[in-house]
N, CA, C and O of each residue as an XYZ file, in Angstrom:
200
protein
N      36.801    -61.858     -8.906
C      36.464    -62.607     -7.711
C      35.353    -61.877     -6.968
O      35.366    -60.693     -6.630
N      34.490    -62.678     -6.789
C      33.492    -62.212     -5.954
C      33.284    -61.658     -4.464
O      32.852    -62.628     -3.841
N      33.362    -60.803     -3.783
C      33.906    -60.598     -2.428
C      31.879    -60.863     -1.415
O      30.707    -60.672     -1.739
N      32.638    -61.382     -0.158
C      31.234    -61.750      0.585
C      31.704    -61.513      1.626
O      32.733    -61.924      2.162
N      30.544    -60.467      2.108
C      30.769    -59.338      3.313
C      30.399    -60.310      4.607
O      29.433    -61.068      4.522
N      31.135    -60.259      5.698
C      31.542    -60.729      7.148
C      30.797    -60.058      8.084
O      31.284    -58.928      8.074
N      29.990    -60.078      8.812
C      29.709    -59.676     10.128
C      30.242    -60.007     11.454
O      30.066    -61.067     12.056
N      31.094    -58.711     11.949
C      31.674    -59.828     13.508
C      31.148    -58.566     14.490
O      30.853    -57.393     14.262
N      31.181    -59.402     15.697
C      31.166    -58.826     16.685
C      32.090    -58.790     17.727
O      32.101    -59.793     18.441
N      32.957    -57.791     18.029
C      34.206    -57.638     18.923
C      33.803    -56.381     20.037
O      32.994    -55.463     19.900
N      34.578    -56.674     21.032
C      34.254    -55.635     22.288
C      34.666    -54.336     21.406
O      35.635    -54.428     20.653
N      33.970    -53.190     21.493
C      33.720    -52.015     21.022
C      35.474    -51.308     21.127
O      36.212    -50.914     20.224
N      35.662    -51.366     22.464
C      36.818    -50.505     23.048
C      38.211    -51.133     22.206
O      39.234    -50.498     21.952
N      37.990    -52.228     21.941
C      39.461    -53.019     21.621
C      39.195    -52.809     20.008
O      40.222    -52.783     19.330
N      37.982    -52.661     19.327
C      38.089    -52.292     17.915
C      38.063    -50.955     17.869
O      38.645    -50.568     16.856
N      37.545    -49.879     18.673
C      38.534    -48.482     18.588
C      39.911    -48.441     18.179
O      40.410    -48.000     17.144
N      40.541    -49.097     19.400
C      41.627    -48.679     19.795
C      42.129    -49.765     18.711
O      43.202    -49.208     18.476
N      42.143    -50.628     18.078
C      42.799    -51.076     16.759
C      42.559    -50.339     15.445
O      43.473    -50.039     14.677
N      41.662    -50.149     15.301
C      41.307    -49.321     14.725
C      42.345    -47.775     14.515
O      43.160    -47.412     13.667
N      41.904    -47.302     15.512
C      43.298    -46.346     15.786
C      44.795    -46.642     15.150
O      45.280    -46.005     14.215
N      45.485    -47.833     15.908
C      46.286    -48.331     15.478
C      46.427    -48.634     14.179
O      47.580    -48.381     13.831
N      45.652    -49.143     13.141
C      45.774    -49.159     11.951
C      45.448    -47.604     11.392
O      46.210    -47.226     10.502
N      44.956    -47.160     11.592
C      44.925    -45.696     10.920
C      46.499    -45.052     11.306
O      47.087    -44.220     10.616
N      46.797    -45.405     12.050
C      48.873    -44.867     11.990
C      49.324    -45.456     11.915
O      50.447    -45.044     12.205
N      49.393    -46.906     11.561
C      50.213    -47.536     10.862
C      49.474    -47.341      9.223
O      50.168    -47.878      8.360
N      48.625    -46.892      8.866
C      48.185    -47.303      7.090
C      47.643    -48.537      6.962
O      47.751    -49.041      5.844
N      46.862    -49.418      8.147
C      46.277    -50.215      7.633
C      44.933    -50.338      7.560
O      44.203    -49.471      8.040
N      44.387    -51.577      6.869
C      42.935    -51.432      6.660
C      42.368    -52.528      7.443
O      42.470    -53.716      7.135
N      41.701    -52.021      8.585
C      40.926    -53.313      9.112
C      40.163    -54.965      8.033
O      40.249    -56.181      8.204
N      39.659    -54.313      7.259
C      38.731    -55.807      6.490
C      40.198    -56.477      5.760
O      40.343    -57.695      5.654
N      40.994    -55.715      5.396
C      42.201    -56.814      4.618
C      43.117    -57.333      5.620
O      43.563    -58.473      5.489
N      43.443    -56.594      6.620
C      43.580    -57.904      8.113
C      42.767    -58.507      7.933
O      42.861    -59.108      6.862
N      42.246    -58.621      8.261
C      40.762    -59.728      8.631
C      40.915    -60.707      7.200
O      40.963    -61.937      7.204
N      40.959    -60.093      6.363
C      41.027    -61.290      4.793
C      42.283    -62.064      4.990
O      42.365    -63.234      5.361
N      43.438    -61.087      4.630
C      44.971    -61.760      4.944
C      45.120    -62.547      6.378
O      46.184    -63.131      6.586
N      44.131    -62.579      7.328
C      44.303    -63.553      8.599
C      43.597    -65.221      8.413
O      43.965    -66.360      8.703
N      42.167    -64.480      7.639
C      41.557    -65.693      6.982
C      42.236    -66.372      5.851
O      41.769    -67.508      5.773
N      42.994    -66.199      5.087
C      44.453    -66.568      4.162
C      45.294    -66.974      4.411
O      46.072    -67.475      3.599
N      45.499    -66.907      5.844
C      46.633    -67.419      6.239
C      46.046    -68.794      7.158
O      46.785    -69.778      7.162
N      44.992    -68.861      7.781
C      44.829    -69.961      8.345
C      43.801    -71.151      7.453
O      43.474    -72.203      8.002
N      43.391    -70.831      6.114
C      42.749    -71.338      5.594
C      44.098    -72.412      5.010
O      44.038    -73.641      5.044
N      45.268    -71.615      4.494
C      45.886    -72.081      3.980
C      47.191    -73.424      4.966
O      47.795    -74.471      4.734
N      46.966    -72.341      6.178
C      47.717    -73.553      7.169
C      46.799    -75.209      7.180
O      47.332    -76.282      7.462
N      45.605    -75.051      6.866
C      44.927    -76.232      7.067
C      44.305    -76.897      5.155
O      43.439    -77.525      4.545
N      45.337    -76.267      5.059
C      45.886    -76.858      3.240
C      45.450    -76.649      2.162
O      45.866    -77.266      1.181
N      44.372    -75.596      2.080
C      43.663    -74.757      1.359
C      44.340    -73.924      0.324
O      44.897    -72.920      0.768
N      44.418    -74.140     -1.056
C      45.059    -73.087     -1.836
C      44.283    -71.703     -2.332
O      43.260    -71.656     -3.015
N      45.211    -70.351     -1.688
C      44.076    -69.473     -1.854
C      45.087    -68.819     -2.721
O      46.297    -68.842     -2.497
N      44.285    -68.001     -4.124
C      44.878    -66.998     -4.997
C      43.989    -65.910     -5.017
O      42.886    -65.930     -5.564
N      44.521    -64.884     -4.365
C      43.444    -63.487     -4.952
C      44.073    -63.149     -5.663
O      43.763    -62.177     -6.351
């Protein structure tokens, strides 16, 4: 599967501090961001398989 890179722009301070938060919990910011887009692609009836 081909992956295609996202550009966002979010207030600086609130992607620190998530950021943060996923580094002690073990998570990875871009696969939130995929698994969020997966989940609402699919609420609006979209079948997604990675």
């Amino acid at each position: 599967m081909e992956k295609q890179k996202a550009t966002l722009f979010v207030n600086q301070i609130v992607y620190q501090k998530y950021k943060e938060l996923c580094k002690k919990a073990g998570w990875i910011v871009s696969k939130q961001f995929e698994n969020f887009m997966i989940q609402e692609l699919e609420k609006h009836g979209e079948r997604i398989r990675v």
